[in-house]
N, C-alpha and C positions, 0 to 999 in steps of 0.2 A: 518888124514891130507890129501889122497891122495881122501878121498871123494871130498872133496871142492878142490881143486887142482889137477885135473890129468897131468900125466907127461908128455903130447904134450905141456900143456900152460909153464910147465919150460922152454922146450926145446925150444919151440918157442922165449921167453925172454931172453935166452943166445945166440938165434942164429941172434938174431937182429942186435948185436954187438955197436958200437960208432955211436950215435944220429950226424944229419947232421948239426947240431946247425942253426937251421932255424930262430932263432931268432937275432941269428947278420947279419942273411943277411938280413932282414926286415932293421935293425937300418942303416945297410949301405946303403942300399935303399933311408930311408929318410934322411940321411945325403947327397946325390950326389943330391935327389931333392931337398933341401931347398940351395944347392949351385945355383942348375939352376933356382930357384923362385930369389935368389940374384942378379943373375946376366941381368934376365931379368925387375928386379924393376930397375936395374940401369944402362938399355939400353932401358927402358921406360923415364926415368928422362933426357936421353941427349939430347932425340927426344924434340924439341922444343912444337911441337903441343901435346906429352903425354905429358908434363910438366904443358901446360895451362889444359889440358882435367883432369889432376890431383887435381888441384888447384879449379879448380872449384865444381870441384865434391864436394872434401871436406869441399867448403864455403856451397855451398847447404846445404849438412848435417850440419854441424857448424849452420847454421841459420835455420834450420827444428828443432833440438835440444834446442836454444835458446828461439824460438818462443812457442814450449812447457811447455820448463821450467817458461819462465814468463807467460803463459796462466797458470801454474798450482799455480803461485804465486799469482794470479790476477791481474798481471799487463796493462792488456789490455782481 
């Protein structure tokens, strides 16, 4: 056993001690950023001018998609 395991990598594995749980501080992370994405979609929305910049956008797309979808139907 001690061929495949010398006794620095034990020592080393017990002297690491308690993992820094790096992974709930990731999830907290993206939890504080999808609040500030929230709160700037809905200080985008008050703004009168992001409101129409929003609106439009989306018709563009909406009619960029329509115009495909009936180009693929043969409607024109």
């Amino acid at each position: 056993m001690n061929a495949i395991m010398t006794n620095f990598e034990i020592d080393t594995s017990k002297a690491r001690g308690v993992p820094k749980w790096e992974g709930l501080s990731e999830i907290d992370q993206a939890i504080r950023d999808n609040r500030l994405m929230e709160y700037r979609i809905k200080k985008s929305w008050a703004d009168p001018w992001g409101r129409r910049l929003t609106i439009a956008v989306l018709v563009v797309i909406a009619a960029g998609f329509s115009y495909l979808a009936g180009a693929s139907f043969g409607l024109w």
